[in-house]
Backbone bond lengths (Angstrom), bond angles and torsions (degrees), N, CA, C in turn:
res aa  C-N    CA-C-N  psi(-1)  N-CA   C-N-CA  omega(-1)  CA-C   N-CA-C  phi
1 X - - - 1.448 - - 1.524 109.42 -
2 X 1.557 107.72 135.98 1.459 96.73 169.38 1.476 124.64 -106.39
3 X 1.566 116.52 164.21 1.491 92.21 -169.57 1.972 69.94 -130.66
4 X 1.671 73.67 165.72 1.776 99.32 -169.15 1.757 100.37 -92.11
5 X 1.494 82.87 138.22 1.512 101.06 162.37 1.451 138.31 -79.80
6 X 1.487 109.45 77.56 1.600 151.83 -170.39 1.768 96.15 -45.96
7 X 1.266 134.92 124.29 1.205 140.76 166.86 1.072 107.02 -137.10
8 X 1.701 123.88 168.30 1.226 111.58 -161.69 1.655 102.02 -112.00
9 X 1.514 126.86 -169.97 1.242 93.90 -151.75 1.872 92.35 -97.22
10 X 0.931 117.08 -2.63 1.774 121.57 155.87 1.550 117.87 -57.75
11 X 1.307 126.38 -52.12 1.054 109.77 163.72 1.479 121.96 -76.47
12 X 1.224 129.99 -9.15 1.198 116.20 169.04 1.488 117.00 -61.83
13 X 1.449 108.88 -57.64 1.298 146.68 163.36 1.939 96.07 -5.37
14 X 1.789 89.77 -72.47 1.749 102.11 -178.17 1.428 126.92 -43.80
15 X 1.801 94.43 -55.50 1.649 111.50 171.99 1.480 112.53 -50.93
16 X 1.219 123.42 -44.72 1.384 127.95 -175.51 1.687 111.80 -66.01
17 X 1.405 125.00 -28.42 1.813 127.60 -171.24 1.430 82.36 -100.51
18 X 1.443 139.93 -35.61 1.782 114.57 175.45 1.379 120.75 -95.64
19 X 1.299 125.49 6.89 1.487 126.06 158.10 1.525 83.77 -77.42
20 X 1.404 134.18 -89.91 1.110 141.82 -165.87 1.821 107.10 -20.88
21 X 0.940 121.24 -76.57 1.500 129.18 172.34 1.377 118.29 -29.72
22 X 1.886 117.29 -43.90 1.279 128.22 -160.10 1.539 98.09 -91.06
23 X 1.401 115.11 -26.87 1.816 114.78 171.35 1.327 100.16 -76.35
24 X 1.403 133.08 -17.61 1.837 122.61 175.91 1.452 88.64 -78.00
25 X 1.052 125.25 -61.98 1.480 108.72 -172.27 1.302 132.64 -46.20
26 X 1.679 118.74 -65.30 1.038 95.10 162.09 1.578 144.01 -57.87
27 X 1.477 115.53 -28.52 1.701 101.82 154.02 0.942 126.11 -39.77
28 X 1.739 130.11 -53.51 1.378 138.23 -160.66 1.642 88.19 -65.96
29 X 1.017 136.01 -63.33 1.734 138.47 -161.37 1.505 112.84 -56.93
30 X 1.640 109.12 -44.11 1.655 117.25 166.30 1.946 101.73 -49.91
31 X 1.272 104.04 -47.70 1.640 100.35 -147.81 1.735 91.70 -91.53
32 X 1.302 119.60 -37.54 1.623 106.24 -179.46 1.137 110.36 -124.01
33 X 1.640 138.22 -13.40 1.758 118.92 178.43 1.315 89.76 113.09
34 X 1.505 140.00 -25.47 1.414 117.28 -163.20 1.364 91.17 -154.60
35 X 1.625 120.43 -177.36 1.097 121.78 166.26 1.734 90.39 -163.90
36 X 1.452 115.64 147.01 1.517 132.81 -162.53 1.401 103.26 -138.53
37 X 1.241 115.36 144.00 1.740 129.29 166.29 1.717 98.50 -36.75
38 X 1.655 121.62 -49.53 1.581 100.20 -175.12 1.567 126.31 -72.43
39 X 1.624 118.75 -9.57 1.249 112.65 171.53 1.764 111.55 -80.28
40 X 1.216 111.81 -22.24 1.958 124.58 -169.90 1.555 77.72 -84.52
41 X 1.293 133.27 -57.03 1.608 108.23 172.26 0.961 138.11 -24.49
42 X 1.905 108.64 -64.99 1.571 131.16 -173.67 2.053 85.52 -48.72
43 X 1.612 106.31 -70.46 1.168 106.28 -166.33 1.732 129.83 -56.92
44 X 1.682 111.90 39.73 1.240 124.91 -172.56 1.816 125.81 73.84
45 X 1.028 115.70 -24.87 1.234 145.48 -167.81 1.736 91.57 -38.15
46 X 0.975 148.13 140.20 1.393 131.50 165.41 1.925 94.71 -106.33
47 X 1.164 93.12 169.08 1.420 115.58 -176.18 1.892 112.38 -67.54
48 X 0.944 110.45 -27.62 1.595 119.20 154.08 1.325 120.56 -64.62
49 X 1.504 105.56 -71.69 1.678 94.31 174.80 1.719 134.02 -35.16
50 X 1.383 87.27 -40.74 1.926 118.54 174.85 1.583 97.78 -43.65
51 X 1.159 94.49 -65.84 1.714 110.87 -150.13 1.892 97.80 -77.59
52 X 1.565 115.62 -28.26 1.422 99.01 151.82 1.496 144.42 -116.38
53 X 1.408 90.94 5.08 1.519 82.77 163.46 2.051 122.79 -124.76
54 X 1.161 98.31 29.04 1.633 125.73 -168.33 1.384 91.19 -66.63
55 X 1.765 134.52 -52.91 1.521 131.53 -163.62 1.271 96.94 -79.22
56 X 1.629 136.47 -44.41 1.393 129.10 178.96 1.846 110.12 -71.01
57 X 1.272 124.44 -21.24 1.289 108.47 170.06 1.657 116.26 -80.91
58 X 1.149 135.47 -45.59 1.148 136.57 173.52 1.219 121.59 -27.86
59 X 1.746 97.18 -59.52 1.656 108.37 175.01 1.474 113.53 -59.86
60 X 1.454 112.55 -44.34 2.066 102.51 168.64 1.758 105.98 -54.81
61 X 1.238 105.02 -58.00 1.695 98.85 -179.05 1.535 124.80 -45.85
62 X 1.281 95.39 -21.66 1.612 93.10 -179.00 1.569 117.79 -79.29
63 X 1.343 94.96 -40.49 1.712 114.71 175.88 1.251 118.66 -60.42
64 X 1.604 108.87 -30.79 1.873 119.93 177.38 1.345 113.22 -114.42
65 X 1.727 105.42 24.35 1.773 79.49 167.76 1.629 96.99 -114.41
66 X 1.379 103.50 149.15 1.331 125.18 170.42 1.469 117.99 -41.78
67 X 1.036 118.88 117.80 1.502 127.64 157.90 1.195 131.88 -113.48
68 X 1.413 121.83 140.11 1.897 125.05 -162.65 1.436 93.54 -61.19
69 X 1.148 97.53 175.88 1.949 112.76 -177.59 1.500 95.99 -100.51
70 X 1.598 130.37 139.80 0.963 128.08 159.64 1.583 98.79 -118.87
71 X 1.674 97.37 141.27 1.359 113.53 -173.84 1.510 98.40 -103.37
């Protein structure tokens, strides 16, 4: 039997603004090479969120951005 992985609704809360953040990133990196605190601005992001959830989004962005196939 499996039992569900119960979080509270704060950490959900978190997971939800750094998935969110880590899909701006990787778009921003597909479409320009970089991505900066002033584009996660434009994209609502306030300067708090940035400053705490910036190390947990990166690491999702890194895991979901596309990479070429090397043969």
């Amino acid at each position: 039997m499996m039992t569900a992985l119960l979080m509270s609704p704060e950490t959900n809360q978190q997971m939800h603004v750094a998935e969110r953040m880590a899909d701006a990133i990787v778009e921003r990196l597909q479409q320009k090479g970089e991505c900066g605190v002033a584009h996660l601005r434009s994209l609502g992001f306030s300067l708090d969120d940035i400053a705490r959830y910036w190390p947990q989004a990166c690491k999702l962005a890194e895991a979901k951005r596309p990479r070429p196939r090397q043969w």
